[in-house]
C-alpha positions as CSV (number, residue, x, y, z in Angstrom):
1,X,169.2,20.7,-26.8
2,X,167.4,19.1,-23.6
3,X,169.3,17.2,-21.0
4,X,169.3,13.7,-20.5
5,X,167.5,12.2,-17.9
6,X,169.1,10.1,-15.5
7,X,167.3,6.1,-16.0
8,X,166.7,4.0,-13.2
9,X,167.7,1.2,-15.6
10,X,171.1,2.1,-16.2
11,X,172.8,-0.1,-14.0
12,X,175.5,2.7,-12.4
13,X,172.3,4.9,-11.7
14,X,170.6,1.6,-10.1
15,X,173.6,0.6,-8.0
16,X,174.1,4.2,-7.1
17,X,170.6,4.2,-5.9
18,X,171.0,0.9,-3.6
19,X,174.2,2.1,-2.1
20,X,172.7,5.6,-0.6
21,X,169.2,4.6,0.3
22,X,169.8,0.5,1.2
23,X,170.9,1.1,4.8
24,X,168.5,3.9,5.7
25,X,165.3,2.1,4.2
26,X,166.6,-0.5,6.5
27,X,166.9,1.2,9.4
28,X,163.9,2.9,8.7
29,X,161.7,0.0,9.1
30,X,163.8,-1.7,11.6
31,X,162.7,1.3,14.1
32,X,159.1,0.3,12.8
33,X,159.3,-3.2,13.2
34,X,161.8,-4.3,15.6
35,X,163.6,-7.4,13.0
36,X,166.6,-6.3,11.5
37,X,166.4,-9.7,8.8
38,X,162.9,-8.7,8.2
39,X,163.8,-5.3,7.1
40,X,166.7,-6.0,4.7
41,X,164.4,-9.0,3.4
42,X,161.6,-6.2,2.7
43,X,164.2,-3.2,1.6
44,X,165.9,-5.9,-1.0
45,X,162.5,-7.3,-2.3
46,X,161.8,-3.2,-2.9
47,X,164.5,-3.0,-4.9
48,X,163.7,-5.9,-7.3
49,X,160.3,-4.2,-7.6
50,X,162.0,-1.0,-8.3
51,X,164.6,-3.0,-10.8
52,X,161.5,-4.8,-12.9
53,X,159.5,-1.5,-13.1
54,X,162.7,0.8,-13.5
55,X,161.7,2.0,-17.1
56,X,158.2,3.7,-15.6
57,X,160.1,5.2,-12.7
58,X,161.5,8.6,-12.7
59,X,165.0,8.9,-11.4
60,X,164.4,11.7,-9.4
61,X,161.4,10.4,-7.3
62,X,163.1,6.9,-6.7
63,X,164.3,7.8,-3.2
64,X,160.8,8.6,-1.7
65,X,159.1,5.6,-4.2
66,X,161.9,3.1,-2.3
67,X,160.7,4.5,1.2
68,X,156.8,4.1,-0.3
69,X,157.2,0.3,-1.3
70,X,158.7,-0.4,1.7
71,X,156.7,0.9,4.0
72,X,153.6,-0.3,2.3
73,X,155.3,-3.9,2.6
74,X,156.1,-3.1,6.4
75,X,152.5,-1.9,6.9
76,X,151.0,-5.8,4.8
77,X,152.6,-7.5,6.7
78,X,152.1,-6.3,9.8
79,X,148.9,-5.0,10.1
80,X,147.1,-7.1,12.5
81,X,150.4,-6.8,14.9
82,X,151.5,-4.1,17.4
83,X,154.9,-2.6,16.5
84,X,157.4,-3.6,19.5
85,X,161.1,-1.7,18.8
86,X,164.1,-4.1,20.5
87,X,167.1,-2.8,20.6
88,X,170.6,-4.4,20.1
89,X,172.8,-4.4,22.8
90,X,175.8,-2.3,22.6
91,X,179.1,-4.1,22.2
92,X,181.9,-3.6,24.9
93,X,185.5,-3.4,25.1
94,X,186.8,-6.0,27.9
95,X,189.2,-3.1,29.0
96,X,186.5,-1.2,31.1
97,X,187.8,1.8,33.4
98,X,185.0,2.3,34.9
99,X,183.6,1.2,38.5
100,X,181.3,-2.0,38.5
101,X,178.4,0.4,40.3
102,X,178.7,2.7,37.0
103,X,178.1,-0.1,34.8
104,X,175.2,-1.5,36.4
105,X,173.8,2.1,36.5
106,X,174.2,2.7,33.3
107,X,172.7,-0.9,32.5
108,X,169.5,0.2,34.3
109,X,169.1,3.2,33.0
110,X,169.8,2.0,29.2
111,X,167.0,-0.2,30.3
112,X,164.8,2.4,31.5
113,X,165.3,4.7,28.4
114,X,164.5,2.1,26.2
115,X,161.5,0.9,28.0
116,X,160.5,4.7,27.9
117,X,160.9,4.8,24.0
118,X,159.2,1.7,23.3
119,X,156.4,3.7,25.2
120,X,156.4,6.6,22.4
121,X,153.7,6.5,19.8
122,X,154.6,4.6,17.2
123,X,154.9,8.3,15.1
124,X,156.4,9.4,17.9
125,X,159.3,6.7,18.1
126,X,159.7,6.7,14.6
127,X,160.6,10.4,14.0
128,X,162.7,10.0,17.6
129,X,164.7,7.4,16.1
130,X,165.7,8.8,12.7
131,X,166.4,11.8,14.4
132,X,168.7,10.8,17.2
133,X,169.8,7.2,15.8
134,X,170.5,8.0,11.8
135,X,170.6,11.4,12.6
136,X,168.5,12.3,9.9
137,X,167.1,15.8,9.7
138,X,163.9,17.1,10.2
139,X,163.4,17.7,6.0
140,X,164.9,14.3,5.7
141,X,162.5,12.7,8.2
142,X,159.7,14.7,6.4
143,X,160.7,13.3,3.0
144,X,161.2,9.6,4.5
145,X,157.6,9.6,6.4
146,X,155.6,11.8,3.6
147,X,155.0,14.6,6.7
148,X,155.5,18.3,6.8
149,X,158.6,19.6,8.9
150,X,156.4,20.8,11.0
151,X,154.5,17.4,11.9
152,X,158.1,16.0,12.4
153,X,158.7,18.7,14.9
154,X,155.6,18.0,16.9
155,X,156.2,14.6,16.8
156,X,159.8,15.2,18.2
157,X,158.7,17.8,20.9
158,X,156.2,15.7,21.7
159,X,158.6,12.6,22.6
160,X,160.6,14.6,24.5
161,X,158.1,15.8,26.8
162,X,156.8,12.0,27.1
163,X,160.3,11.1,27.7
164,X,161.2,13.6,30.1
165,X,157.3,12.7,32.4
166,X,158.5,9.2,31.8
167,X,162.5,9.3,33.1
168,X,161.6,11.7,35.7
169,X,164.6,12.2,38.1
170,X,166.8,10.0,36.3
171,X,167.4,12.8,33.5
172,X,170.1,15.2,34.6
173,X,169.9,17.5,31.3
């Protein structure tokens, strides 16, 4: 007797769906696009298309169709713009150990870094970001950005030699 397919329609399978991909689709083109509200507005309208289509959709393939619609959203909207990535700053406990000259170093060079980054390729940054921020793996990255495993590693040795021309002697590795 054949299995049963798993339907996007059901509405466990659906929620299931929106639960595990929701924050990574959002992230995803938050790295692209630099506007966290704009990416949750784009990731939630993907869902609705994903919702009103879900009897032509294949369960299995919805993952990589979620990334798709979004991206293609991402890429309408934006196509006459130049991606710019911001970054959030990091929140702070008041009780801080450490030396008022180690803060402001570490200030600067969070400043520096993320200057450098913003100066990746936009492929570049992208594949950076999921790697070291979400930390996604390469296959995942692959999946996410419809590339081979072996165009995410290029990307991601290729960001690291930019970054490490770019930081100079500020990066003690």
């Amino acid at each position: 007797m054949p299995e049963k397919k798993q339907s996007v329609c059901e509405e466990k399978n659906f929620d299931s769906l929106f639960n595990t991909h929701f924050e990574s689709a959002r992230n995803y083109l938050y790295y692209k696009c630099g506007d966290l509200q704009q990416a949750e507005d784009i990731v939630q309208d993907a869902f609705v298309k994903l919702w009103k289509q879900c009897a032509d959709i294949i369960f299995e393939t919805a993952k990589s169709l979620i990334f798709t619609i979004c991206n293609n959203a991402l890429l309408n909207e934006f196509a006459h713009k130049k991606v710019v990535l911001r970054y959030e700053a990091i929140p702070r406990d008041d009780k801080n150990n450490e030396s008022p000259d180690f803060i402001m170093e570490t200030e600067e060079f969070k400043d520096k870094l993320e200057r450098c980054i913003a100066k990746l390729s936009s492929k570049e940054r992208e594949v950076f970001l999921l790697s070291r921020i979400d930390k996604k793996t390469y296959k995942e990255i692959a999946e996410i950005t419809n590339i081979s495993v072996k165009a995410v590693e290029r990307r991601m040795s290729n960001a690291f030699i930019t970054l490490r021309k770019l930081l100079g002697n500020d990066l003690n590795i």
